[in-house]
Structure formats: C-alpha cells, structure tokens
N, C-alpha and C positions, 0 to 999 in steps of 0.2 A: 645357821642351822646345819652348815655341812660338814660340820664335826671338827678335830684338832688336825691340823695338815702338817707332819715331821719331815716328810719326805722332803728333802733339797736336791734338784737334780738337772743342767746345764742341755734342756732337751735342743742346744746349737747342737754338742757335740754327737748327737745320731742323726741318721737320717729323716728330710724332711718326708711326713706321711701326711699326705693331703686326705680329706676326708676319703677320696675319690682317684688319691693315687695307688699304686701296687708298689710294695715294699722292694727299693733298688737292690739287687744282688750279683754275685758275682759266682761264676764259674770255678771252682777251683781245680788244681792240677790236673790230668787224668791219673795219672797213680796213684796220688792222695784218695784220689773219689773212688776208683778201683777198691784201692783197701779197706776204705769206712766202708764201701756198700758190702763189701765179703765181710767183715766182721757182724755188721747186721744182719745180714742174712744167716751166717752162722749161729749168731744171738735166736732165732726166729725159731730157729729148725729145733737147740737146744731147748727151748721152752716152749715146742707145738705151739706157735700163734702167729697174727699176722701183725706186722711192729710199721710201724708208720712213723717217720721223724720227719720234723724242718728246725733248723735251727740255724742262727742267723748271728754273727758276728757286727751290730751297728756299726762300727768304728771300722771295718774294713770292708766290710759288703762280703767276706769268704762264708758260705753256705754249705750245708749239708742237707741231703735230701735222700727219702727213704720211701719210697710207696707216696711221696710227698703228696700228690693229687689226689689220690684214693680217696675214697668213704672210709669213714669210720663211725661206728654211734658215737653222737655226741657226750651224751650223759651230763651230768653237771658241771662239764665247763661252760655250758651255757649261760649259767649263771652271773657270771659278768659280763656276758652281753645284757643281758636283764638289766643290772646293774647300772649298767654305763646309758642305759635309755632312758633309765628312771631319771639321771643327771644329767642328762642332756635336756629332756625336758621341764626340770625343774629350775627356773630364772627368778627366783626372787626368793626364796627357802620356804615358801608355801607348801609344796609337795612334801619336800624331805621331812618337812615338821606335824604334816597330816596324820593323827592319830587310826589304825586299822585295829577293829575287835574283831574278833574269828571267835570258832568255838573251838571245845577240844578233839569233837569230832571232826573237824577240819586239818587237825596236825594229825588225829590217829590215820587219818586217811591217806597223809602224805607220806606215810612210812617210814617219817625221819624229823623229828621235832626239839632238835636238844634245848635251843632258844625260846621256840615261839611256845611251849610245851610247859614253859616255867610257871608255879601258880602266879605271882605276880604280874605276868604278862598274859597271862591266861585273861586274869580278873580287868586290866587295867586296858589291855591291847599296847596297840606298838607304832613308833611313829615310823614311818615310809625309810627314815635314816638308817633307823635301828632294824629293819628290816631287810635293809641293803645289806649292812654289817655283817648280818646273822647270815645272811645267804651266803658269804662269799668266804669269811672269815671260820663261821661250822659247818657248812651248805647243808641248812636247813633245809628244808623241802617245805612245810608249810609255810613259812617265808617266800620260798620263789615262788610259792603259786600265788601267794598274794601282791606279789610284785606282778605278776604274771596278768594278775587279775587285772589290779592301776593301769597294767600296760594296754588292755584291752585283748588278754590271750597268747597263748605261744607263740602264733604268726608274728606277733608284734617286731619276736626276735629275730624272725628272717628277715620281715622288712629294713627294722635296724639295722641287719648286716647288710645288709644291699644299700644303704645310706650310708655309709663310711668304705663301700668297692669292694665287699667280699661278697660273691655271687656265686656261694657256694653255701657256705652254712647255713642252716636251717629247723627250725622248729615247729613241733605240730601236734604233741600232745603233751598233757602236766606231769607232775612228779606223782606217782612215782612210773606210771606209764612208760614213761619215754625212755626207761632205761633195758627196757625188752633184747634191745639188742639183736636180735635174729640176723644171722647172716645175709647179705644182697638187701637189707631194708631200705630204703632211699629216706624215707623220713625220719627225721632226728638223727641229721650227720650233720659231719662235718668233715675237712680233711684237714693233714697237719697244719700245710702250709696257709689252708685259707682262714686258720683259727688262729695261727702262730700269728701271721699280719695285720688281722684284724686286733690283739690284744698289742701288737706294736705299737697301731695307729690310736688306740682308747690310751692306753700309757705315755709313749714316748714322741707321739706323733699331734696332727692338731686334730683330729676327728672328735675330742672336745676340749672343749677350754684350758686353760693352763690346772685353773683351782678344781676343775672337776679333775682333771688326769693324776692330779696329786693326789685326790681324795681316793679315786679307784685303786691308784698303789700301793697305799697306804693302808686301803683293808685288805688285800692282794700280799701286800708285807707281811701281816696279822693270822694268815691264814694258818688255823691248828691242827688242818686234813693231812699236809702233804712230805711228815716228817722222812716217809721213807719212797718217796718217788723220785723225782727230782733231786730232791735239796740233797738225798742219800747217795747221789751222784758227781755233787759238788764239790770242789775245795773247801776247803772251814770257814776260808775267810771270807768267803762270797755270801751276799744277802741273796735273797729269793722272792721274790712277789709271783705267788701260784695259784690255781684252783685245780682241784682234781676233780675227777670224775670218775662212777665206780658203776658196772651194771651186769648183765647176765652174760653167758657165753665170756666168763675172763675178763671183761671188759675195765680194763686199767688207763684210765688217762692222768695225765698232766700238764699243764700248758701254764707258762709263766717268765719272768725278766727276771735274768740272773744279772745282779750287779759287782764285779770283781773292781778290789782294788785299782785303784790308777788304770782302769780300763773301761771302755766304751760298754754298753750294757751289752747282754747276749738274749738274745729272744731263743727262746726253745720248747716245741710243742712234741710230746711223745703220745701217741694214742696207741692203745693197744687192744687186742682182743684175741679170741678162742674160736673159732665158727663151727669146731667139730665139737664142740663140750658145753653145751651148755649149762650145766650146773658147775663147771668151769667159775673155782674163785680168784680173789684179784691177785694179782700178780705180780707186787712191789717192785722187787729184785730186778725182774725183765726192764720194768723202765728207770728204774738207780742205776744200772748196767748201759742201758742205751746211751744214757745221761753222761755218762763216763766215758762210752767213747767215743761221742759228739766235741767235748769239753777237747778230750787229747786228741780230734783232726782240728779244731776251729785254734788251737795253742799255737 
C-alpha cells in the first residue's frame, strides 16, 4: 500500500543519523565562513528580511550556517514531519490504505485544497496514502489537517520531532493558522538547522525504515511547489527532494536533499521572513540566491 518506490540511494555513503543522534558536522575554514556569512548577511539587508540557512555537505561533513539556531515560522515544511509519522506508524499498510471522507467545507476552511478539493475525491474521500502525497507533493492544507487529525493534532508533530532528536521544532495550531507568522512567536517554528537534520534523519538517516525513507523521498522528489526556491538555485543537473513553506510577514521557506551527480547528497534548509511587513509577499529569489551561495561555499 506504500505506493511505487524509484528512488535508489547507498544511504552507507552519508552519514549515520540515529533516531536520537545530531547530524555530524564540520567547521569549515574561518575565511570561507567569514565570506558565506558576509554575503548573506548582505543577501538579507538587500531584500529587508531575516535569512536563516543550514546546509550540510553528507559526504564531507563541510557546513554552512546562518541564523542556524534561530526561530523561524515553520509554515508548511511541517508537513513532512506529518508525513513521516503517518509512516512511521503504519506496520502492516492498514493506515496508508484507510479511506478519509471530509466535506468541502473542511478543504474551504483550509485555504488551500488543490487535491483534496477535487469532485472525485470530494465524493469518494481519500486514502491516508493519497493523503500523504497530496500534502507534500501540492501541500494541500485540507490534507495535513487531516493527517493532522489520524495524528491526533498538531502536537503530534512536536512530539514526533522530539522522537527522532530534534528538540526544537514544533507544532501547535492547523492550516491555515499556523501560518500567522508574527514576529518573536515561539509557536509554530522551527529553525534551520533543527529542520535541515531532522529531514536528513527521515531521508537519509534511520529515523525510519529504509522503504518508509524511500517512500518520503520519493514524494519530497514529486514535489510541484518549489520550482523557484531551491531547485532555482541549483545546478541542472541536480535532483531535488523539497517541501516549501509560504506564510505572512514574507515568510519563504524551503527545506530539502539536493542530489548531485557522483556526489554525496547535500541537505539544505533556507527559511525565511519579513518581521517589519506584514503583508510582506513570498520571496522566491531571496532563497534561489541563498541557495546559490551555499551551493558555491559547500563546492
């Protein structure tokens, strides 16, 4: 029931992430780090906002970090925490295969229904699988609440994160709430580095099974949100497994496993935001830019 699994990937060759370990890293030069943090901070100043980066080279442990600890609103990168709980708890394809009927009143409420919003799906409901997909692949919002719901509520998602070592991200209200954003909020953040490690440890690490970890990157690979975040920062030749996240006050994220040719994967989380603007919209370019110059210190 856990869907078609393409993705083939040698997780010997990154490092090992225990449920419960912190993702190995390395210090890099002081003049290298000197110049990444001046260029992003210039990056920051140029587009009035606060830029938070972690991003992580597997294969050699060489890191970059930017605001790394900070808060940021989460927004819909949460969603594959959601995700990856749903998979974690489902041992035998019962859950993934469990049919959910909602009304439409439950997707108009979510403010964002491309999936679950369809008459067929409207009429029919949807299974727990198909629900994951849609979350992560459109990020539906009446989909994560209903993942949300199976889970037992948003909390679900902090505790999850505190069960695979991140003790830091966290959840507390549904879609489309939690995307408020307001400056100094403590709930519904996260920060770069504690969201970058935790999507290491669900993909490339064992925090779940080998055929869950596939399945998660797999619709993470699929995703239709993030043509101009990330992936607009990348080489051509590199694959992308991302989720983005979008909310008030500028609020731009993307967090996801860049895969390069002949090369170890590169974990990289950008979150971003506006604190003085709040009708502040998203703001692509600021993290395709970041993206770029994370890529050319981690080369």
């Amino acid at each position: 029931m856990k869907g078609d699994r393409t993705l083939v990937f040698d997780r010997r060759s990154v490092l090992a992430l225990g449920a419960g370990a912190a993702l190995a890293v390395a210090v890099p030069a002081q003049a290298q780090a000197s110049t990444i943090t001046g260029k992003l901070r210039d990056l920051e100043q140029k587009h009035s906002a606060r830029l938070g980066v972690f991003a992580t080279d597997t294969g050699t442990g060489r890191t970059v970090l930017h605001r790394g600890d900070e808060l940021f609103p989460i927004c819909s990168v949460f969603k594959t925490i959601a995700a990856a709980a749903i998979l974690r708890r489902d041992h035998d394809g019962a859950l993934l295969g469990k049919v959910i009927t909602y009304t439409k009143a439950e997707v108009d409420k979510s403010g964002y229904g491309p999936i679950t919003g369809k008459p067929e799906n409207l009429a029919n409901g949807m299974t727990v699988a198909a629900l994951c997909e849609a979350t992560i692949t459109y990020s539906d919002n009446c989909a994560a609440n209903l993942l949300l719901r199976e889970l037992g509520g948003p909390t679900a998602v902090s505790r999850f994160s505190r069960s695979i070592g991140d003790p830091v991200t966290r959840l507390d209200r549904w879609e489309p709430e939690l995307n408020s954003a307001e400056p100094c909020r403590e709930t519904d953040t996260t920060s770069p580095r504690a969201i970058g490690q935790s999507y290491a440890r669900l993909t490339l690490g064992h925090a779940l099974n080998r055929t869950d970890a596939e399945q998660l990157t797999n619709w993470l690979l699929a995703n239709t949100t993030g043509a101009n975040r990330i992936k607009a920062g990348l080489p051509s030749a590199w694959r992308l497994g991302d989720k983005t996240g979008t909310g008030k006050y500028g609020t731009t994220n993307d967090v996801g496993i860049a895969f390069p040719p002949g090369r170890s994967p590169i974990v990289i989380a950008v979150l971003t935001t506006k604190p003085d603007h709040a009708t502040a919209t998203a703001d692509e370019p600021l993290v395709a830019k970041a993206t770029e110059l994370v890529v050319a210190a981690l080369s």
